[in-house]
N, C-alpha and C positions, 0 to 999 in steps of 0.2 A: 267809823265806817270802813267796810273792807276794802282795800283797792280791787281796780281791776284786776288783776293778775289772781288773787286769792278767792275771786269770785269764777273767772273761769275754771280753777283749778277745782272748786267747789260742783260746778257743773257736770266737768268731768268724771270726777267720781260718782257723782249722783248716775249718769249712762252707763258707766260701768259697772256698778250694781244691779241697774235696769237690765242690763245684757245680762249680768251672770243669775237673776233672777228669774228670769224668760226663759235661758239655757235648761234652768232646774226643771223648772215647769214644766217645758218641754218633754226633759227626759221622761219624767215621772209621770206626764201622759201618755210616752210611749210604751212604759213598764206597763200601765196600767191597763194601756190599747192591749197589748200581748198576752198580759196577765188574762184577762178577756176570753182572746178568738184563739191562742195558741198554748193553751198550757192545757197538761190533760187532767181534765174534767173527771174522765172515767177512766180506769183500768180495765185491761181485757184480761180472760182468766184461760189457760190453755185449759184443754180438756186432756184427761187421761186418755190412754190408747185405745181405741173401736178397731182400725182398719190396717192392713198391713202398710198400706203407704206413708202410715205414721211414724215407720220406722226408721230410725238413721241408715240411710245407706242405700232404702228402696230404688230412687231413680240414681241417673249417673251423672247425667246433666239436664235437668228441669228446665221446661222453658215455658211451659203455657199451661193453665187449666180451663174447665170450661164448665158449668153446670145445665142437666137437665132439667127444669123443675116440673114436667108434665111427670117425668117416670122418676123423679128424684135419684136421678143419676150425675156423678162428677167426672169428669176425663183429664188425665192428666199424660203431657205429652212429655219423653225422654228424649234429649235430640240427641244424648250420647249414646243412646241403645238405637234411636230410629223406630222407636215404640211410643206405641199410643195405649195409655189402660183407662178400659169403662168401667168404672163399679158401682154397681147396684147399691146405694147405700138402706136400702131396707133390706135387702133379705145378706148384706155382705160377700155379693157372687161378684165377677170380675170375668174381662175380655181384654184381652191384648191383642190388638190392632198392629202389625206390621212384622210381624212373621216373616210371609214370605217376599221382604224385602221393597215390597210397594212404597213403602214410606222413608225418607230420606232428612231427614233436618227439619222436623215439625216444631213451627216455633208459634202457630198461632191455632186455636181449637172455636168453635162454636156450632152450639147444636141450635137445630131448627125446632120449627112447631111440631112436625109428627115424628124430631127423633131422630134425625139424621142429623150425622156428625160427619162436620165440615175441618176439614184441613189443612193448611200451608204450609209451604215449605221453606224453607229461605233459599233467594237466588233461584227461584224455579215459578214461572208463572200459573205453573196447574192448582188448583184447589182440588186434592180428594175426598171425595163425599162417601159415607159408609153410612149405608141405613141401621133402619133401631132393630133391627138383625145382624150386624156386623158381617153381610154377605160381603161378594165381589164389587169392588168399589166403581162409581161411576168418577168420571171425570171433567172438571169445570175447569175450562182453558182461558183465561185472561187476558191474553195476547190480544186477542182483539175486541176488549176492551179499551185500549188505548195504542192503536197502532203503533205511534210516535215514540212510544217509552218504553226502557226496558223495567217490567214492572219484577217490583220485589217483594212481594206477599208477607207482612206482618202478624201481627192482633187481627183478629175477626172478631164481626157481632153481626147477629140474625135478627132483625126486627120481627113487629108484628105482622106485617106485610110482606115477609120473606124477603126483602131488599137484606144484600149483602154488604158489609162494609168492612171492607180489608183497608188497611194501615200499610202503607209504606213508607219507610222511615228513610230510606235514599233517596227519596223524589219530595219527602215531605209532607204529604199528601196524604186523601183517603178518597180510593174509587168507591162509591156507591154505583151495586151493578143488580140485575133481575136475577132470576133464575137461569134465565138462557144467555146470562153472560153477558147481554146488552147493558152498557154504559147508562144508567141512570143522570150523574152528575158529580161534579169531584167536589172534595173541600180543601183548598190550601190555606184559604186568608188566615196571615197571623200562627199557622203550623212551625213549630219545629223540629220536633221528634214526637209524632204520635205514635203513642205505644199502651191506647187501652181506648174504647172504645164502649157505650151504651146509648139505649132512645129511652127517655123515661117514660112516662103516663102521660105526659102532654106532649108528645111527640118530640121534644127540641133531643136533637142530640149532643152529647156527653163526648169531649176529646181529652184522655190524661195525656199532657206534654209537658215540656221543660220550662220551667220561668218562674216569676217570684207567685204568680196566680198561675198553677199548675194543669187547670179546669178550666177549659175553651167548651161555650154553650152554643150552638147553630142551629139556626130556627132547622123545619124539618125536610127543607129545601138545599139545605146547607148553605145559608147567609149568614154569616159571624154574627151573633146578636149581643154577647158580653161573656166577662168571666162569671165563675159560680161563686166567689170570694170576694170583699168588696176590694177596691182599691187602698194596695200597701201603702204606708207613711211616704214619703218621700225619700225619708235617710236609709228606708230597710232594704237591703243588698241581697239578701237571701237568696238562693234561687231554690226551686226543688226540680227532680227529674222525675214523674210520675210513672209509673209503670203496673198496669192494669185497672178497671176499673170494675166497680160493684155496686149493686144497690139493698138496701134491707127492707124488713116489712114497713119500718116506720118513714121510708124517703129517704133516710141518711145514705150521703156519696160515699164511697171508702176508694182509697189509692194506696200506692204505694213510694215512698221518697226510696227512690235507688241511694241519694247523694247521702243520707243519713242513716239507712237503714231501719225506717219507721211506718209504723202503716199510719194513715192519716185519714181524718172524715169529717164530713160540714154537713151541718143541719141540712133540709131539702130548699136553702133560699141561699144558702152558703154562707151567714153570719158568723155561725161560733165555728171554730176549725177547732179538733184535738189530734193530738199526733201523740203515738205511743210507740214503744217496744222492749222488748222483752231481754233480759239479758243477755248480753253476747256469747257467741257470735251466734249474728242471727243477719243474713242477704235473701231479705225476699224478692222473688221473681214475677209473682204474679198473685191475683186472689180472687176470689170466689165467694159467694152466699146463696146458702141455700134456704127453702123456705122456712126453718125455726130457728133462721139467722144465726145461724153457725158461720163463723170467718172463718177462712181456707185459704192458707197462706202456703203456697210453693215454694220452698227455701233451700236454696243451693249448701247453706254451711253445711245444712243436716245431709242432704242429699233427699228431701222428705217434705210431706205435708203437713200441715201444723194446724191442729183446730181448735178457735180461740172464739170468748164469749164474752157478752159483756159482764162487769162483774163492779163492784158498787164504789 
């Protein structure tokens, strides 16, 4: 018969088996969890050169694009030039916005429903508005939007309602405002660097920000209703910095991790995430899709746009 002491010692081991067989397990749920929602699925395929902004070197310092899809036009803003270029992408004609010095640090673009292209500046609360004639620009003042703050104009997005939603990323925040500048309603809950912005088909709106679930969803009211991603493991520490936001024809979300230099995208219910990129160096800034889902990636290494597709 075993004494006590060789029966405990027996116990022992037995839990400490139990623990490093649980530990395994764990792991290799985790592998399996990631292998899952984060490993990529698909590759993206650049396209050869169309347009000059494809070009190394085009802008000087990239900071925003913005798609048309009524006139299937893209805009892409230089905050090193203080230039705004619209280009036609069917017939390949182009407009450059900010000549005669009107424009100052454009770091946020978005076109309306009849074509007007909206613009911010950093550090300046005016929004520039340039119709789908690129005449003399009208002017939308913010200020009194939010008396109380000094407001600092980000990422924009135009709904289907003309409601505007600028991003302020030193206050946190995103004013939702009308046309005449009147204060609709803010979103802060849960913000911490919003830096991309969309409304889908079912009106909830889309905020890309920083954290380990990078996609904040708000009803269309702006009440936090959940992330797009389900809830990480417990052990996973990851964070991403999102910057810009897109949608394709099929629902799928697309962002951008500043923190890894990857574009990233989840199903339309946010289950599977894939995240890819392209050989170095590659700092994207911002993205786009236009309607035969072509990705438009603004990328500072090149000084240029980059159009990528999916590919099998």
């Amino acid at each position: 018969m075993l004494s006590f002491d060789a029966i405990i010692k027996y116990i022992c081991r037995k839990i400490v088996l139990l623990r490093i067989s649980k530990t395994i397990a764990l792991s290799i749920g985790f592998i399996i969890y990631w292998g899952c929602v984060s490993c990529p699925l698909a590759q993206l395929i650049e396209k050869d050169k169309e347009y000059s902004f494809q070009s190394p070197g085009f802008f000087d310092m990239p900071s925003a694009i913005s798609y048309d899809g009524g006139q299937h036009r893209m805009a892409f803003a230089d905050r090193g030039r203080n230039l705004v270029y619209i280009f036609d992408l069917s017939n390949r004609s182009s407009t450059i916005l900010g000549d005669n010095q009107e424009i100052k640090d454009p770091v946020g673009l978005a076109f309306s429903r009849n074509g007007d292209l909206f613009i911010s500046q950093a550090d300046n609360s005016r929004i520039i508005i340039f119709g789908p004639n690129a005449t003399d620009p009208d002017i939308l003042e913010m200020s009194g939007a939010d008396p109380s703050r000094s407001i600092h104009p980000g990422k924009l997005f135009i709904d289907q309602n003309d409601l505007l939603y600028v991003a302020d990323q030193n206050q946190a925040l995103i004013y939702v405002i009308d046309d005449s500048a009147n204060l609709k309603f803010k979103i802060k809950e849960k913000l911490r660097n919003p830096n991309g912005i969309l409304v889908n088909q079912s009106g909830e709106i889309m905020v890309a920000d920083r954290g380990i679930d990078p996609i904040l969803i708000f009803s269309s009211d702006g009440v936090y209703l959940r992330r797009l991603s389900p809830p990480e493991l417990p052990t996973e520490k990851f964070s991403y910095r999102a910057s810009g936001l897109a949608i394709d024809q099929q629902g799928q979300v697309y962002t951008l991790d500043v923190n890894t230099s990857r574009i990233v995208w989840f199903d339309p219910i946010g289950v599977n995430r894939t995240q890819w990129s392209p050989p170095p160096p590659f700092i994207p800034i911002d993205i786009a899709i236009d309607r035969y889902d072509n990705i438009y990636v603004l990328e500072s290494s090149s000084g240029s746009a980059r159009i990528f597709v999916k590919g099998g």
